[in-house]
Structures are given as structure tokens and as C-alpha cells.
N, C-alpha and C positions, 0 to 999 in steps of 0.2 A: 178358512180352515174350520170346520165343524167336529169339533169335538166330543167325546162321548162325557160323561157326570163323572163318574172315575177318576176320569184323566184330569178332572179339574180339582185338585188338591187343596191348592186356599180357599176355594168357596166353602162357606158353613153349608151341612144338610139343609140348614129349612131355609136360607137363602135360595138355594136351590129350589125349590118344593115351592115355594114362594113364587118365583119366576116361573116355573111351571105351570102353575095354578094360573096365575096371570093371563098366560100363553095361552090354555086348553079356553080359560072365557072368554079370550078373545076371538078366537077360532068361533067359540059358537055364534059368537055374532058375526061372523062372515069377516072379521078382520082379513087384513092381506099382507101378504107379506112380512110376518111375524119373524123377527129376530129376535133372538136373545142375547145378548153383548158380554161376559167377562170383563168389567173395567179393570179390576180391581186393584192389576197392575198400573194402572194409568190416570185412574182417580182417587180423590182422598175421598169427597161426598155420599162415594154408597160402591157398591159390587157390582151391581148387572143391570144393565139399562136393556128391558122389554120394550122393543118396539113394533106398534102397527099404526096399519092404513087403514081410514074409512075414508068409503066413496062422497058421503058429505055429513054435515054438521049433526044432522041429528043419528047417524047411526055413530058416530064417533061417542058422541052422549050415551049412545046404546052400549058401545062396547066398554066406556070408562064404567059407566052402572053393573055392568055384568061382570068386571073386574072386582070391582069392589066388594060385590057380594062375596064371588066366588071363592077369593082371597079370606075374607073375612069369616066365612062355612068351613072351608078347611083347612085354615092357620088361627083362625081365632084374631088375626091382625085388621088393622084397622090403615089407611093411610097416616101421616104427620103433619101430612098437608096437600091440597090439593089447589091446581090452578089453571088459569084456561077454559070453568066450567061456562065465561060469561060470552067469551066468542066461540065454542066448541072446536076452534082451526087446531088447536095444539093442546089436549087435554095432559097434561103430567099429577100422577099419581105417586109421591114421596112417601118409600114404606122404611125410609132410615139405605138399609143395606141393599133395596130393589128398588127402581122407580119406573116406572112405567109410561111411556109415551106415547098418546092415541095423537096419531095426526090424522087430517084432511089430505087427501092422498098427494096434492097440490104443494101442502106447505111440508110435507114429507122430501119432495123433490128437493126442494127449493133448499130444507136446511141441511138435507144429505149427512145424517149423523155416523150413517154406514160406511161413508167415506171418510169422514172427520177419525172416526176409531174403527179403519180398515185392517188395523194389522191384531187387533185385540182378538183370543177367540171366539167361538158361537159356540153356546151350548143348546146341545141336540133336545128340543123340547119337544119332540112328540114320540 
């Protein structure tokens, strides 16, 4: 179910905004397959889990890098912590209420978060 920003009533504005921003630099780095997740119902740890795919290690590096800027330019935020940057297979980016997950398109399969939190909704990021 893809929902529109509106319709997502507990999320905070710059939650949102946040997630977005995320989303649009990951996109420019050729990410794939980019979701956006609504936990917020289902976890306590943070609100929306942004997920992509890179084709391999170092464009994954590319995309967490262009995350972070892009985030950091137009929210002024910063991550709380960052991990994954030493194998680049699973880069996650903890901004408290958004966290961000660059996978290797391989171990994206494998841990299938999509299906883990299939009934939560997506919010429409482009």
C-alpha cells in the first residue's frame, strides 16, 4: 500500500523531509529500488526505515556518502551513528527517528526487510 504524506498522520514533518531527502540522494546515485517504510507503528527504535540497493560495495559507499550530505544540506542533521562502513554489504545510517539502509543488492535479498515489515505502509517519496 503506497500511501501519500497526508495520510501519514503520526509521522513528524521533518521526519518525513528527512526520509525524502534521503530517498532523492539516493536516487542520484543510481540506488534501486528505494522504499520508504512507516515503522512507527511497529517499532519503538525510530519511524521510517529508507531502504536501497547498490549494484556493489563501492557505489553503496557512494550512495551512504550522498545520503549523508544531502541530509546534512537540507536538514542540518547529522547521523547518531553509522555502521557497515568497513564491509560496505549493509551500510545503515541511524538519524534517531529515520534510519537508512544501503544494501548490496545480494544481501538486500537475502535479509528481505520488505517482507519482514510487509504490512507497514510506504510513503510515496518522489
Amino acid at each position: 500500500m503506497t500511501l501519500e504524506t497526508d495520510e501519514l498522520t503520526n509521522l513528524d514533518v521533518d521526519t518525513v523531509a528527512l526520509a525524502r531527502a534521503a530517498s532523492f540522494a539516493a536516487d542520484a546515485k543510481d540506488g534501486a529500488a528505494i522504499e520508504v517504510l512507516d515503522v512507527s507503528g511497529v517499532q519503538v527504535m525510530c519511524d521510517v526505515f529508507v531502504l536501497v540497493s547498490g549494484r556493489t560495495e563501492r557505489q553503496v559507499k557512494a550512495i551512504a556518502d550522498e545520503v549523508e550530505a544531502v541530509v546534512r544540506e537540507r536538514t542540518g542533521r547529522t547521523p547518531q551513528s553509522v555502521e557497515g562502513r568497513d564491509s560496505l554489504r549493509w551500510v545503515l545510517l541511524d538519524y534517531g527517528d529515520v534510519i537508512v539502509h544501503a544494501f548490496v543488492e545480494e544481501d538486500r535479498g537475502y535479509y528481505r526487510l520488505e517482507r519482514l515489515y510487509g504490512d507497514v505502509p510506504r510513503l510515496q517519496w518522489q
